[in-house]
N, C-alpha and C positions, 0 to 999 in steps of 0.2 A: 404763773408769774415769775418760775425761779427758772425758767427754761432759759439755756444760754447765759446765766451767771458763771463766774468761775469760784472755784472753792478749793483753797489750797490744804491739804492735811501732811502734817509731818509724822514719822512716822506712820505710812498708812500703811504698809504690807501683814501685819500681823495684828491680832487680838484684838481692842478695842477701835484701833487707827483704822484697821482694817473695817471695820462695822459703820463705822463713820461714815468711809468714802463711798462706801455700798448703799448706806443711805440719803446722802447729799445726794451720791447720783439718780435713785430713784425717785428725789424729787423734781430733778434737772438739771443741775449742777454740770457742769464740766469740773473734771474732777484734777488736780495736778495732783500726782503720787511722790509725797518726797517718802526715801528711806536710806539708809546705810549699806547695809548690805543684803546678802540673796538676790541676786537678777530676778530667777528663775519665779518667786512671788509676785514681784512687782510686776513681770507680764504678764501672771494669771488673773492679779487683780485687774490691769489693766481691761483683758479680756472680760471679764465679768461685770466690769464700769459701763464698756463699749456697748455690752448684751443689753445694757437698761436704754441706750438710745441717745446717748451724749458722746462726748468730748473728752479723751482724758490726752493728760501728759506723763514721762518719766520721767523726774529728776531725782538725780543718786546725788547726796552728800550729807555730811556731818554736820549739823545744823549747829554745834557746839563751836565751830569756825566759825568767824564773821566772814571770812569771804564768802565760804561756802553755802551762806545763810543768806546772804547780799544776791548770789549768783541764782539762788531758788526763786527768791522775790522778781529779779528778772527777769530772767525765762519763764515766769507764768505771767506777767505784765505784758511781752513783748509775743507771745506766744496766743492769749486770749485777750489782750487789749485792755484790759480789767482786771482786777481782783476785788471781790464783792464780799469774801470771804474767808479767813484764817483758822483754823485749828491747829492750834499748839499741842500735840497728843504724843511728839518722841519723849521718850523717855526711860531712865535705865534702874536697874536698882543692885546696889553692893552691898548688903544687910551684914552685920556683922555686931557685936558689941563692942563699947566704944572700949575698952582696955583691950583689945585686938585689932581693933578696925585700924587699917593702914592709911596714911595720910593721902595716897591716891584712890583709896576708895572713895574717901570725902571728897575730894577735886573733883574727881569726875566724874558722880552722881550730880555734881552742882554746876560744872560745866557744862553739860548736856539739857540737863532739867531746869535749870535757872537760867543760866548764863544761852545756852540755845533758845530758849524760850525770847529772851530777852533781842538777841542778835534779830531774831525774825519779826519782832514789834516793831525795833527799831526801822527796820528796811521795811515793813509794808507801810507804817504808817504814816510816811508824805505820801505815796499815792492814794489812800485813803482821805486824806487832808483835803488832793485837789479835787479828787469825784466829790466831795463830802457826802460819802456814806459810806458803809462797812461795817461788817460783822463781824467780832472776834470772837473767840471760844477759848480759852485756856484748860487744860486739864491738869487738875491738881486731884488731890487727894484726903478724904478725909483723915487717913495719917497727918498730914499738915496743920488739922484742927485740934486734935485730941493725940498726938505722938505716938508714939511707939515703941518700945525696948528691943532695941537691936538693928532702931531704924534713924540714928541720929541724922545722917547724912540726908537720906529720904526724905524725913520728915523735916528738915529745915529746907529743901528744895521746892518742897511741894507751897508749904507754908509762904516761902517769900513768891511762887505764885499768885498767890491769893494777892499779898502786897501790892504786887502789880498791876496783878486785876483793877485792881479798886482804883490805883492812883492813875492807872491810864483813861480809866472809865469817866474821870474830873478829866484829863488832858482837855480827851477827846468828843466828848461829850457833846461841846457847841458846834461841833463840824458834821455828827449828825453819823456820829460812828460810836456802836455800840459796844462791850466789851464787858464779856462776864467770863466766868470760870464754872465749872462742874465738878464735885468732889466725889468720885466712885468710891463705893465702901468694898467690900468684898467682890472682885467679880471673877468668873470664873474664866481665865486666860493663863497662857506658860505657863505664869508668875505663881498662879495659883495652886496651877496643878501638881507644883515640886510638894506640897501641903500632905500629909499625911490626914489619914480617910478619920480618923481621932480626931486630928486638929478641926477638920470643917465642919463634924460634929459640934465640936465646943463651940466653934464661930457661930453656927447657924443658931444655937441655943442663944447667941445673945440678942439674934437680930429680932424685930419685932414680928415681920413676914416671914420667918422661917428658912429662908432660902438665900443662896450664894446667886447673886446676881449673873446677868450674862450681858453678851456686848452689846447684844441690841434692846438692851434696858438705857445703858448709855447712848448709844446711838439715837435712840428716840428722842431721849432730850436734850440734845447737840441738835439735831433736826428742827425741834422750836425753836430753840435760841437762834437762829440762822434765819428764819423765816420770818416775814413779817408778821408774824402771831407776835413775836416778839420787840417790833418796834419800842417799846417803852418801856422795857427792861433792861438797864447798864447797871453795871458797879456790884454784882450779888455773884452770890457764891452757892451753885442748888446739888444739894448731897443728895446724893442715886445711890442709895446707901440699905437700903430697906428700913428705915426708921432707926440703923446701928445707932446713930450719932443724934441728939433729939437738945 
């Protein structure tokens, strides 16, 4: 039933963006690839989308620009005639403590994670409006619920996610467009792997499942919420977290 949908991912060439587009397209999906930078990924993904039997696109930009965020929403609209689907998944992190943290660290954790996120609801959802239907997916963080030390920036980007989850979820709701967010706890990507083999010890001791998640822990439940399994779910926020956050 999702064969020939379109499903746009930001950030997909890497980590969990990457797990996403891999599994939208194994359910059907034509996949549109947005990312910043590396070509050289986004054709492999590309290639690897293709291999499952659909549709993909490239589009390179910074979703943290409204044009560039405007011009993504087009070129998969005009491109696959539809958008059926949104995942919010770019996103960056500058960690630091806040009596060090430089004031373009906060900027631009917020511009990319917030203000990107923001730029790409804005532009998909009139066309949303007029199919009246649509899936969105936000990816925040359970940092955004329960914060962090040394993650002010982060943690207020991911949080005013949620925000917007919820409020566009009332927007959009009567036009029969759905909008949730997923909050991953630990998972094991780049981000994580800077982590000393000490540190995942401690993390995993707090999680209830023992273990540092992986992409396609998330990817799985981006996959329901996209699918009509999930018609009657808007406005929630579901932590992929291994029970961290309770």
């Amino acid at each position: 039933m999702l064969k020939g949908k379109c499903a746009i991912v930001t950030g997909a060439t890497r980590g969990i963006g990457r797990a996403i587009a891999l599994k939208l397209a194994s359910l059907g999906f034509n996949i549109v690839i947005n990312y910043r930078s590396k070509d050289s990924e986004a054709e492999t993904l590309k290639a690897e989308v293709e291999a499952l039997g659909v549709k993909s696109l490239i589009v390179k930009g910074d979703i943290s620009k409204v044009v560039e965020a405007r011009e993504l929403i087009e070129k998969a609209k005009e491109y696959f005639g539809t958008i059926d689907v949104l995942v919010n998944n770019a996103g960056i992190t500058r960690d630091g403590l806040i009596l060090r943290m430089k004031e373009e660290d906060f900027d631009n954790v917020i511009e990319v994670n917030l203000k990107g996120t923001f730029n790409c609801l804005k532009s998909v959802s009139p066309i949303m409006i007029k199919q009246r239907h649509g899936k969105i997916v936000n990816i925040s963080s359970v940092i955004g619920l329960i914060g962090n030390a040394g993650q002010v920036n982060y943690a207020a980007s991911k949080a005013g996610v949620i925000g917007m989850t919820k409020s566009l979820a009332k927007e959009l709701g009567s036009r029969g467009i759905n909008v949730n967010a997923v909050a991953p706890g630990f998972i094991d990507t780049d981000m994580t792997k800077e982590l000393s083999e000490k540190a995942k010890e401690v993390i995993q001791t707090s999680i209830p499942l023992k273990r540092i998640g992986t992409t396609k822990d998330v990817a799985e439940v981006v996959g329901f919420l996209v699918s009509d399994a999930s018609d009657y779910i808007t406005g929630q926020v579901i932590n992929i977290d291994g029970g961290m956050v309770m």
